[in-house]
C-alpha positions as CSV (number, residue, x, y, z in Angstrom):
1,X,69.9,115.1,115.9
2,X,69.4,117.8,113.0
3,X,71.6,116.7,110.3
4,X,71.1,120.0,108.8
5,X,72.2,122.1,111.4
6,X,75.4,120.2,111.6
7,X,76.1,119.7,107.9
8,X,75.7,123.7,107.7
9,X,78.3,124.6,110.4
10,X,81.0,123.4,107.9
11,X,82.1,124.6,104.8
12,X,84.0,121.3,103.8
13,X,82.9,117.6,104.7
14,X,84.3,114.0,103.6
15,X,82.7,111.1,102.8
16,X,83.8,107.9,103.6
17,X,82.6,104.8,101.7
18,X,79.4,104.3,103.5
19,X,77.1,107.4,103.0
20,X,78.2,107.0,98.9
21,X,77.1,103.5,98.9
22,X,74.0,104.1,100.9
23,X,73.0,106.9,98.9
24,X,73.2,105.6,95.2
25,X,71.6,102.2,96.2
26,X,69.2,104.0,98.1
27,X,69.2,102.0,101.3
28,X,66.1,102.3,103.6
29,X,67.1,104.2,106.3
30,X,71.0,105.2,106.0
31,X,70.2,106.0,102.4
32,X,67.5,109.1,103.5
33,X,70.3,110.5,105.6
34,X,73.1,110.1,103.2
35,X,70.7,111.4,100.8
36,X,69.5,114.7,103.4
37,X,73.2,115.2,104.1
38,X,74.4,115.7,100.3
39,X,71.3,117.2,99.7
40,X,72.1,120.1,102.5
41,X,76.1,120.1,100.9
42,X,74.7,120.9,97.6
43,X,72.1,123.5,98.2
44,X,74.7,125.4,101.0
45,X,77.7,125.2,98.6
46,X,79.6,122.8,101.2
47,X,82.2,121.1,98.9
48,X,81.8,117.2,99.9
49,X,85.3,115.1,99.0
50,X,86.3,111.7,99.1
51,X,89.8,109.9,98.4
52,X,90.1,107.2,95.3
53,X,90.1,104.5,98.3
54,X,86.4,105.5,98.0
55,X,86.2,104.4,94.0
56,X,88.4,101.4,94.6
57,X,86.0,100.3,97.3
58,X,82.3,101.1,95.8
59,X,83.2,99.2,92.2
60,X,84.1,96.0,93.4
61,X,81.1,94.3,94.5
62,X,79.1,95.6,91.4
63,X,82.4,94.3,88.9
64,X,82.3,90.7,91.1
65,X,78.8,91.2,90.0
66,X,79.3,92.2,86.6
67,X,76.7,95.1,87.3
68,X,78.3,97.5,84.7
69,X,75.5,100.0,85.6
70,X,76.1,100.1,88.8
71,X,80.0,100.9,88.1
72,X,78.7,103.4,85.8
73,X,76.6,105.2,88.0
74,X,79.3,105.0,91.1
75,X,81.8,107.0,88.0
76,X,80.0,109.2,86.9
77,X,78.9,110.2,90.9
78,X,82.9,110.0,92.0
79,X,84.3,111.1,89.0
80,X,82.5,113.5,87.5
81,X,80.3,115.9,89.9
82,X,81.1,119.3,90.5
83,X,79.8,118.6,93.8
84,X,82.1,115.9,95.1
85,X,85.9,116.0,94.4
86,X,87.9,112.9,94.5
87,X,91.8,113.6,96.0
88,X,94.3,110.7,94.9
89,X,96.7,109.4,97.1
90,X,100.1,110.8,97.3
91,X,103.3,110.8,99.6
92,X,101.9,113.4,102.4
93,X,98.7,111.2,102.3
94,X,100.5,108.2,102.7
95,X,103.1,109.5,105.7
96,X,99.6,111.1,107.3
97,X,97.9,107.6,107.0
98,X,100.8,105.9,108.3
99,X,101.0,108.1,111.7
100,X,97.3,107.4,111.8
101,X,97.4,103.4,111.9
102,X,100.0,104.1,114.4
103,X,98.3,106.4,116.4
104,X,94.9,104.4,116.4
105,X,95.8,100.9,115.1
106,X,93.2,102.0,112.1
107,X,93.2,100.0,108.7
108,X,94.6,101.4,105.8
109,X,92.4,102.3,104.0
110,X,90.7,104.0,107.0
111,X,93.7,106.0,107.9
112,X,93.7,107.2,103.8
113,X,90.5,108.6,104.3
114,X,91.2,110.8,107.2
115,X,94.5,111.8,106.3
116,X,92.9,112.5,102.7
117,X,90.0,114.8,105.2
118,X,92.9,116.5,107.2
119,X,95.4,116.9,104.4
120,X,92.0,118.7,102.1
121,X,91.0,120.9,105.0
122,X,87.4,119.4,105.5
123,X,86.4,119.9,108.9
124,X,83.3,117.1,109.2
125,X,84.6,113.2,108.6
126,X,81.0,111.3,107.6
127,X,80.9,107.2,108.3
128,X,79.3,104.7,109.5
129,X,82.6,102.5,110.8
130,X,81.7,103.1,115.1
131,X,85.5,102.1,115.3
132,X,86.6,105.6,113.4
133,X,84.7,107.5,116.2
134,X,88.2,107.2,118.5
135,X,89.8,109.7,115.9
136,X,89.7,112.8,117.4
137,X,92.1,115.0,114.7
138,X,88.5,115.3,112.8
139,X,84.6,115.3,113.7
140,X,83.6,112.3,113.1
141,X,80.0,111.9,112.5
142,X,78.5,108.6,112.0
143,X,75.2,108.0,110.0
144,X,73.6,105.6,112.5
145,X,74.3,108.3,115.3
146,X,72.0,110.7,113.2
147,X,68.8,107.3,113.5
């Protein structure tokens, strides 16, 4: 599969959890494709976004850790790039996540992240949770797929 030739048919993505973790902590395998696919994002100006379920989930196993630089690093990557934008949640994200668990008995922070990826207009939905492959509002594309 030629991540790059998918990653460059959009001109907005989301990423979920996964490819963020898998990137900064550089993980063997999953870590090279999260890495080519932000990689292709930045050099063809495809704004990449993410919800603050993303943040909420990345800092606490580095805080149970006490890994401040860790936390640090997962900031200044979520909260500060001109590359990524982080949307908060807010009522239409909420009512959009609530017809999602409905309409695939998703979790919630699951059904935040594609309504956050509808609601923002990306077009591309980037994972690595096989059970968010049933959503078919969004592409889904998962990471292991791509292996």
């Amino acid at each position: 599969m030629d991540i790059e030739k998918i990653i460059k048919k959009h001109k907005r993505i989301m990423l979920d959890t996964a490819p963020i973790i898998y990137f900064i902590e550089e993980h063997a395998d999953l870590g090279r494709i999260a890495n080519q696919i932000i990689t292709t994002s930045i050099k063809n100006d495809i704004m990449m976004i993410t919800s603050v379920i993303t943040l909420i989930e990345v800092l606490a196993h580095p805080l149970r850790l006490k890994r401040y630089d860790i936390v640090e690093n997962y900031k200044a990557i979520l909260c500060d790039s001109q590359d990524l934008i982080m949307y908060p949640i807010d009522e239409v994200i909420a009512e959009k996540a609530a017809e999602f668990r409905a309409k695939y008995s998703i979790k919630t922070p699951d059904a935040i992240q594609i309504s956050t990826c509808i609601e923002y207009n990306a077009t591309l939905f980037i994972t690595n949770d096989v059970r968010l492959k049933k959503v078919d509002d969004v592409s889904v594309l998962l990471l292991s797929d791509v292996l």
